[in-house]
N, C-alpha and C positions, 0 to 999 in steps of 0.2 A: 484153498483160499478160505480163510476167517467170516465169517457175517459180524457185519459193522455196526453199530448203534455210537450215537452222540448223545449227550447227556448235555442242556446247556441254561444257560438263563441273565439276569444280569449278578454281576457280582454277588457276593455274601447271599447268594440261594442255596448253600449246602450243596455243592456240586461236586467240591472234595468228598463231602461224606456219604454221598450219595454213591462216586464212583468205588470206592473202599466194601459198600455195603453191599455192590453189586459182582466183588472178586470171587470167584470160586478156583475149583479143580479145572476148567474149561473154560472158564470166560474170568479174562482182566480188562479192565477200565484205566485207562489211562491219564490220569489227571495234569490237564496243563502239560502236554507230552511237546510243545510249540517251545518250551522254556529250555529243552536240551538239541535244539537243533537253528541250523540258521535260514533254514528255509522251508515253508510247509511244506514244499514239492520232497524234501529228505525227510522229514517227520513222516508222510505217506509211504513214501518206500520201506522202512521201517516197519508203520502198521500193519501196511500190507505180508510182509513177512515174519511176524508174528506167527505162531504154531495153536493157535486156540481154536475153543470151536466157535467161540464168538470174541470180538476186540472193540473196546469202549474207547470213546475218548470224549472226557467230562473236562470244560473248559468255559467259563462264560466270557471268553477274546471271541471264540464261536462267532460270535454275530459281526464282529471287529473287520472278520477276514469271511465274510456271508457267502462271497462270489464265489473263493472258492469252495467250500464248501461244499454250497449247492450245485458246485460243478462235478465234485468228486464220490459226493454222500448221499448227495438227493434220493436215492432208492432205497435206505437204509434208514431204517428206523431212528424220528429224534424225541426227544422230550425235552421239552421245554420249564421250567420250572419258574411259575409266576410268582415275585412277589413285588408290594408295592413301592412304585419307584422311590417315596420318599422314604418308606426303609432304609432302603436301600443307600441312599443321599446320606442319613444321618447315620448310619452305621460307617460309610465309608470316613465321614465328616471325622469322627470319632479316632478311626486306628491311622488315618491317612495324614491329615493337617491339611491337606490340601484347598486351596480357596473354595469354597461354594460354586460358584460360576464354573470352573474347570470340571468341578466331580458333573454338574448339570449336564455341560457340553459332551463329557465323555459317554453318559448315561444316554444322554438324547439320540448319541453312534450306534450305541448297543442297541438300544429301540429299534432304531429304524434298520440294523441287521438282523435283529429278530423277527421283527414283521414281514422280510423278503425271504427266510429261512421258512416262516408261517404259509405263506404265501405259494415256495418251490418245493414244499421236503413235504415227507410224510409224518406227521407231528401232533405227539399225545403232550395236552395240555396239562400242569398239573398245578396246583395252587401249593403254593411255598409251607401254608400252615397246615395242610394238609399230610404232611413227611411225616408226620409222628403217628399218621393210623398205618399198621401193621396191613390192612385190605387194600389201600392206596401203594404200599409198597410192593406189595405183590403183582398189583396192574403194572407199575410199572418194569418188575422184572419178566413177569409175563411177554411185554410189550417188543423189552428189549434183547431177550433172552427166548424167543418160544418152546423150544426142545431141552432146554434145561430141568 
């Protein structure tokens, strides 16, 4: 059996590139792995049968579906990757079209599933502008990865 780490945060936190940066020979990250399945209960059986020494899965829905989550991953390493919400608001605002109002309400879900993820998981904080120090990168491969 695999050792599990999540990688999550809200939207447009580089969570794709985060999980790409974190593949090797023994550890894959799974990005948005929820998008080829119709149920997280088959996305899990899936992970779980994965042949790595460790298995990612970088997704900021993460907080969308918290309960389970913290029902299935709590013991396993998360990172969370902050950045600020209204970044985050006008970048979506930008590629999306989507009313203001709806991107707020959707962000407010994520929030408040991040904060229960904060609250049940074991969880390294990490600041959004902080991804480009090469030392901040290594904590968090360190974190999520330790025997690699």
């Amino acid at each position: 059996m695999s050792n599990k780490f999540i990688i999550t945060g809200f939207p447009r936190s580089r969570t794709a590139w985060l999980s790409a940066l974190l593949c090797s020979e023994n550890v894959i990250c799974l990005h948005e792995p929820i998008n080829n399945f119709i149920s997280l209960d088959l996305m899990k059986m899936y992970v779980d049968e994965l042949d790595y020494e460790y298995v990612g899965i970088s997704d900021s829905s993460i907080a969308l579906n918290h309960f389970f989550y913290i029902s299935y991953f709590s013991e396993y390493p998360v990172v969370i990757i902050n950045r600020r919400k209204e970044e985050v608001a006008n970048s979506l605002l930008k590629i999306t079209g989507l009313p203001q109002t709806k991107i707020e309400r959707i962000l407010n879900m994520v929030e408040f599933g991040l904060n229960e993820i904060r609250a049940n998981c074991n969880v390294l904080e990490i600041d959004y502008n902080d991804l480009d120090n090469i030392n901040v990168l290594k904590v968090i491969a360190d974190y999520c990865t330790p025997d690699v």
